[in-house]
N, C-alpha and C positions, 0 to 999 in steps of 0.2 A: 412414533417419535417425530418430532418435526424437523426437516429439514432449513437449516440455515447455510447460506453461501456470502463469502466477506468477498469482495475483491476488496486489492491495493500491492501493497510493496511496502520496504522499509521497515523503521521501527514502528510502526502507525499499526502495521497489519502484526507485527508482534505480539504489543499490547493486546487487542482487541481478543487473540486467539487464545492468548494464555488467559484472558476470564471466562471467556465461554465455554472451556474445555471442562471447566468443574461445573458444567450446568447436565442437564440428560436431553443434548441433543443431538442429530446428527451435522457433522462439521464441516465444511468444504472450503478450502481457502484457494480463491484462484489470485494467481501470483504474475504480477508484471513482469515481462520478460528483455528489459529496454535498456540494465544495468548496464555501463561501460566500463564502471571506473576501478579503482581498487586493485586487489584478487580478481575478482570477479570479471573485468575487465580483462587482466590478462588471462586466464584460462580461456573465455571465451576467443580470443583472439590466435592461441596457441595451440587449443586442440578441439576448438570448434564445439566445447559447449555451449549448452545453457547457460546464461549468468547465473553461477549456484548461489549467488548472497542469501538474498529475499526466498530462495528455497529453502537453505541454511536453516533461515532464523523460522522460520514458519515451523519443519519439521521439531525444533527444538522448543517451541511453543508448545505444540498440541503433545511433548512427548510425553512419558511416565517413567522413562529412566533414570536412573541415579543423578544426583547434583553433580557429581562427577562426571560423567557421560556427557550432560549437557557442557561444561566447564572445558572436555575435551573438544567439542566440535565449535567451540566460542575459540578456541585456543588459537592467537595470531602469533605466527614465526616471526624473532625480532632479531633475527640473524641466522647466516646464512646463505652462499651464493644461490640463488634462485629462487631459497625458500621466504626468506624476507618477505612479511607483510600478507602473505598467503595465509588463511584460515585453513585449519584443519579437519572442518567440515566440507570447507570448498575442493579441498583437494580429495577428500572421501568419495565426493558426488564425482567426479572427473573420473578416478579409478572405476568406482562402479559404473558408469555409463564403458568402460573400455571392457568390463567384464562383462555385463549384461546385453551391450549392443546398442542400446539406444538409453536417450534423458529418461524416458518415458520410464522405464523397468526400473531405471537407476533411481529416479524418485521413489518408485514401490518396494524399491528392494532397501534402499533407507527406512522409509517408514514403517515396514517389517522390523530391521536390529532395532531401530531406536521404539518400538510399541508405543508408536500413536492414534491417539481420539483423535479421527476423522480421516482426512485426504487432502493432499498436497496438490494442485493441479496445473502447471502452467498455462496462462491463457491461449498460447501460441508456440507453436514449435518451429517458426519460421524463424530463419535470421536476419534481426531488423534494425536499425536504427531511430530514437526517436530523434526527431529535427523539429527547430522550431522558426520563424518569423517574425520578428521582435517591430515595437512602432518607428523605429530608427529605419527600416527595409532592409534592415541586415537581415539573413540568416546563418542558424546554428545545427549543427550536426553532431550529432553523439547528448546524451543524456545528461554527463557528466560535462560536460564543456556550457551545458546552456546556462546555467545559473551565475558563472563563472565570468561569460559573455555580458551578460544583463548587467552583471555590478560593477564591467571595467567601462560599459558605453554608458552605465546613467540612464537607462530606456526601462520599456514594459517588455513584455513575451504577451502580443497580438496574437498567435496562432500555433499551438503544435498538430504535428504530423508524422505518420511511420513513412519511409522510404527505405527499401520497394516494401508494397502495403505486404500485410499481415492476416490468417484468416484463422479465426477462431479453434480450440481444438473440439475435437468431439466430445471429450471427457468434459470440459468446460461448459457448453452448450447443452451438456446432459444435465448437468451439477444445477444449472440455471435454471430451466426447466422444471423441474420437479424440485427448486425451492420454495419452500413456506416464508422463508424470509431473504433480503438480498440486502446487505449492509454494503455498502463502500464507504470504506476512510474504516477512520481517520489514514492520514499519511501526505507526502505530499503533494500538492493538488496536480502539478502539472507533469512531475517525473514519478510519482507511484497511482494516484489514481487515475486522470485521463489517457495514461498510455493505455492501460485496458478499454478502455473506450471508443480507442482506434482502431483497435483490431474488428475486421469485416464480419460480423456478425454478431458480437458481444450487446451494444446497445440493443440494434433487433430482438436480441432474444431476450432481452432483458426487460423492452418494453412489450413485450409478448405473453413473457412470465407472466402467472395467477400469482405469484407472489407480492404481498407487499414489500415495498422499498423504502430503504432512510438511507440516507445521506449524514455522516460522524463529520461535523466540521472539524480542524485544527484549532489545537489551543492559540498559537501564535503562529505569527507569519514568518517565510521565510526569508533571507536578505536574498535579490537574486530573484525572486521566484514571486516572490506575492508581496515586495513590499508596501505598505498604506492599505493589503484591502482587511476589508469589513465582510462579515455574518454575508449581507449581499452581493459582492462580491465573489466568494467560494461560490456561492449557490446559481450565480450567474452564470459563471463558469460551467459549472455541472450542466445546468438543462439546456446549456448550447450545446455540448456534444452527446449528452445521453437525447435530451428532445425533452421539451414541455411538458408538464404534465403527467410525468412518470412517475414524479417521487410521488410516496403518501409522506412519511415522517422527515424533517429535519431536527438532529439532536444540535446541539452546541453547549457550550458551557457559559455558565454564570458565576460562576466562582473565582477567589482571587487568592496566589500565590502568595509568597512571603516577599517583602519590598526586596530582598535581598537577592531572592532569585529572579524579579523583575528588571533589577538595575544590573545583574550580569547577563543577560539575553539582552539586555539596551545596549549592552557593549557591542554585542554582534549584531545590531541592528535588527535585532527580532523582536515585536513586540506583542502582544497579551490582545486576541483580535477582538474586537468592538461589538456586540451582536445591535444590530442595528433592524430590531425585529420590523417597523414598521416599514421598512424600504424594502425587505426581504419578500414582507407578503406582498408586497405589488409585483413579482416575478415568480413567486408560485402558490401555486393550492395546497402542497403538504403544510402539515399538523408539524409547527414549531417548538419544539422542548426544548428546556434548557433545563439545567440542574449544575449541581456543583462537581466537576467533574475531575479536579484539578487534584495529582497524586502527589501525598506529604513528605515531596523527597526533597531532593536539593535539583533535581532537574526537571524540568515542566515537561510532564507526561500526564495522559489520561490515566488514569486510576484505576488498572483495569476488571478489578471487580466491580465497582461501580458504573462503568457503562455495561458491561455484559449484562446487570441487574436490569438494566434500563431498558436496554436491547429487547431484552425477556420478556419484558413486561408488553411492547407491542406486540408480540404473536396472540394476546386475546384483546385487544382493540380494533 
């Protein structure tokens, strides 16, 4: 059975797990670990875990439990001294790590009650901060404050960084290894998928890997984070911190939304990205897809049975 391994974070890496899970493969989701904000945020900050979000949502992806089950660990407290705003999966993961002794058990020991296709993996069990360096010479600390930063000063994000660095885990660098395939994305580009990129041995082992590699661009851009870029642009991004020449595949989408879900993301300044194939291939060698990948809801998501389809399909290419 072939091994496939996603990084990312968010709802990016959500998607992507809940279509692959109804394929016969084996599944590895390694998970950004750079969350500040939210729950997620304060747990970490209170009793020194992991940020459970992006754990959260992943184990609830790959699970096979009841709609209900899942509906519980989505369940956000909306009153409440303390509990406000806190998920009830976040606060699951917290308990278990106090029962079991460490993140590491408390993830396996989740993916036990909840009976998941595959494994949950944090890329790094280190406690870190992502930070970045904006074209202003400002810099930003914390995950959650950098997007926030970029939209009050009018600038770009020139460069992220972990401080104090970060080193890969060994479950992680296993998962890599002995993948047939290595997906990143979708999600987003500079707080879900280059933070695993920063961490000290991820890229190494990534371009080490026998496996082939794609890169899931984003439907749209984020305000904050990637406003104006284009198809080349993501992909820019990418082979500056994984390294040239790594990828084999890039997916993106070609297909287009309803005007109405278009003209409410224009409200927030997100807009529907450009594939701009022809600038793309002058900064790499992987094999371009596009397809229609845009899901017929009212909120611009990947579709995620149709890219997992798509995914599938290069393990015999």
């Amino acid at each position: 059975m072939d091994n496939i391994v996603v990084l990312g974070g968010g709802t990016g890496l959500f998607t992507i797990l809940k279509g692959l899970k109804n394929h016969r493969v084996e599944l590895s989701a390694i998970v950004t670990m750079m969350d500040d904000g939210g729950s997620s945020g304060v747990l970490r900050d209170e009793f020194g875990t992991l940020p459970p979000g992006d754990i959260r949502r992943c184990l609830i992806a790959l699970s096979d439990s009841t709609e209900m089950m899942k509906d519980l660990l989505q369940y956000r407290f909306d009153r409440g001294r303390g509990l406000k705003g806190h998920t009830f999966g976040n606060l699951l993961l917290t308990a278990l790590k106090d029962i079991t002794g460490s993140d590491e058990n408390a993830i396996k020991e989740a993916a036990r009650i909840l009976n998941i296709r595959g494994e949950v993996i944090p890329v790094t069990h280190d406690n870190v901060q992502l930070c970045a360096r904006l074209d202003n010479g400002k810099q930003v600390k914390g995950e959650s404050a950098i997007p926030n930063k970029v939209q009050r000063s009018s600038t770009r994000i020139k460069k992220v960084y972990l401080k104090p660095k970060a080193k890969i885990t060994r479950d992680a660098r296993k998962a890599l290894m002995f993948a047939d395939l290595i997906v990143l994305g979708p999600g987003d580009l500079y707080t879900s998928i280059v933070p695993n990129l920063l961490v000290e041995g991820v890229a190494e082992t990534i371009r080490s890997s026998d496996a082939r590699k794609v890169y899931v661009c984003n439907l749209a851009t984020k305000h904050g984070e990637t406003d104006g870029y284009k198809l080349s642009d993501f992909t820019q991004t990418i082979v500056q911190y994984l390294g040239s020449d790594a990828l084999d595949f890039i997916i993106y989408n070609n297909g287009r939304p309803t005007r109405e879900i278009i003209r409410r993301y224009a409200k927030e300044k997100s807009y529907f990205i450009r594939a701009d194939v022809k600038k793309t291939r002058e900064i790499t060698k992987a094999e371009l897809i596009g397809d229609n990948l845009v899901s017929q809801t009212d909120i611009a998501r990947h579709n995620p049975d149709s890219l997992a389809d798509l995914v599938i399909s290069l393990m015999g290419r």
